[in-house]
N, C-alpha and C positions, 0 to 999 in steps of 0.2 A: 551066367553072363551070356548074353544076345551074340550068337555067329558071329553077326556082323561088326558087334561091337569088337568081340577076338581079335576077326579080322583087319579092321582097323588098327587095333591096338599092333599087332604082328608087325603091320607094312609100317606105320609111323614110327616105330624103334627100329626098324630098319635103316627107313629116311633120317631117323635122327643120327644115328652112326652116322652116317655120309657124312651130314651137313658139317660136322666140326673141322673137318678135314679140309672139306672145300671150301671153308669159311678164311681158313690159315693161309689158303691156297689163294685164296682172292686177294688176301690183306697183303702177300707176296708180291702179288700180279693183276693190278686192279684193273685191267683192262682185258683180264682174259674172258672173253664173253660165253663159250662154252660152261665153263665153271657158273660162271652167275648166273646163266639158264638154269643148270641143274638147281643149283641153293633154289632159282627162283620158282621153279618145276615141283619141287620136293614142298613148299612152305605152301604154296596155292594150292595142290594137292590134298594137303592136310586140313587147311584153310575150311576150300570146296566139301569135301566130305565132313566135319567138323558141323556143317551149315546140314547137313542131310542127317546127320545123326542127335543135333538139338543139342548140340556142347559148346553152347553157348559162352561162357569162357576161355574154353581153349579155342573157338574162332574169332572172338577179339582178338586176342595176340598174337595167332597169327593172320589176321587181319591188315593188324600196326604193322610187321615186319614184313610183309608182303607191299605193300606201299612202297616202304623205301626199297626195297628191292626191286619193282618195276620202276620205280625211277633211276636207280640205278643202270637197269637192264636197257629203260628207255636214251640213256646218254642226257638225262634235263637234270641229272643230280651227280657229282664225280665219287667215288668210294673211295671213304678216307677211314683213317685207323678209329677214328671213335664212332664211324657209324657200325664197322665192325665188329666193334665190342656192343654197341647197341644189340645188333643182330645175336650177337653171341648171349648177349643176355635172355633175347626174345626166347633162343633155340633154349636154354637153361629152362626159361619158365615152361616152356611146352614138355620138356622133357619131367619136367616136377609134376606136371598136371597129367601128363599120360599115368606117372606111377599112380600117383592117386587114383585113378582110373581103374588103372589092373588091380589097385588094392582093396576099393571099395565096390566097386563098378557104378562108381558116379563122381562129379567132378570135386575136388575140392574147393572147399572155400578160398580163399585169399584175395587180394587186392594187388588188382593187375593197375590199376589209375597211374602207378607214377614210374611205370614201365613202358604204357603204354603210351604217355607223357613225352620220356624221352625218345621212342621212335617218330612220335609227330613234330618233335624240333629237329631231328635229323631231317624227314622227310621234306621239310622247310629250309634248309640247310641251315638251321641255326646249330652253334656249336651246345647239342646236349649234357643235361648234368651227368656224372659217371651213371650209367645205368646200375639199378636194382639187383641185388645177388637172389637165386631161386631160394635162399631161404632166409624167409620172412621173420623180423624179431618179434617176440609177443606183445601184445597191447603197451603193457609196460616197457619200459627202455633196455633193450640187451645189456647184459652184463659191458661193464666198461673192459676194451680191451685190454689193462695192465692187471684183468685178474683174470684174462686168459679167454675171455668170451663166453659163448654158453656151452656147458660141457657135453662131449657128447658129438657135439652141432657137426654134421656132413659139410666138409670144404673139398672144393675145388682146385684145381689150376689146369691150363692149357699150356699143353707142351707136342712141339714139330714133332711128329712120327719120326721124323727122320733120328731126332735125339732119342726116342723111346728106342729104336732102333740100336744104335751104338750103345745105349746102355744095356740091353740087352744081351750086344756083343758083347761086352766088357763084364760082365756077371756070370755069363757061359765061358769064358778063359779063366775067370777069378776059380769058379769050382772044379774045372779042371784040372787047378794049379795045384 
């Protein structure tokens, strides 16, 4: 794999670490403009470089999410909880398309259209559909979920540091005990 590709690779799983934190941090406190810098510092960065490196993929999306981000930043769009989750989506898909990246050393395939979708109804301020989860069901229709989805399948959820936190405290007393 290409230095700079590495390199890349290195600083963007960095950025991406941040971004979930600051992302929590804004949906908190949507008027903290430092925080939205950074989100919006860290996404353009990615963006920008993405554009010089010909990954093409991962600079659509973060393209889309840079949008509403500078609008946000610009004060012509207010940050509200489902553009949040829009964002959170964007950061999910960039973060599925890096691994792909470190894995293959080239982009994955998949279909960004209805991800991308909902960041241009945010950026419009229409209220968007729940955005896209980073992982895509096959051509056919995912398993229905009352027989448990597709097995295997990597899930998510977001949870405040701060609660990761206390549970941690609470698990360090439990084994002490």
């Amino acid at each position: 794999m290409d230095d700079l590709l590495v390199d890349f690779l290195t600083e963007t799983r960095e950025g991406l670490q941040s971004l979930d934190g600051a992302l929590l941090q804004l949906e908190r406190n949507p008027g903290d403009r430092q925080v939205l810098s950074e989100v919006f510092r860290t996404v353009h960065t990615i963006k920008g470089t993405c554009g010089f490196l010909g990954l093409s993929r991962l600079e659509g999306v973060a393209h889309a999410a840079e949008n509403v981000l500078g609008l946000w930043r610009d004060g012509t769009l207010a940050v509200t909880g489902a553009g949040i989750s829009a964002i959170l989506a964007a950061v999910d898909r960039i973060r599925a398309i890096v691994e792909g990246l470190e894995a293959t050393g080239g982009e994955p395939e998949g279909n960004d259209a209805p991800l991308k979708a909902t960041l241009e109804a945010t950026a419009k301020g229409e209220a968007p559909a729940p955005a896209p989860t980073p992982v895509e069901a096959p051509a056919a229709e995912a398993a229905p979920a009352a027989e448990g989805g597709a097995p295997g399948a990597p899930q998510s959820i977001r949870v405040a540091v701060e609660v990761l936190e206390d549970l941690m405290v609470l698990v360090s007393e439990l084994v002490l005990t």
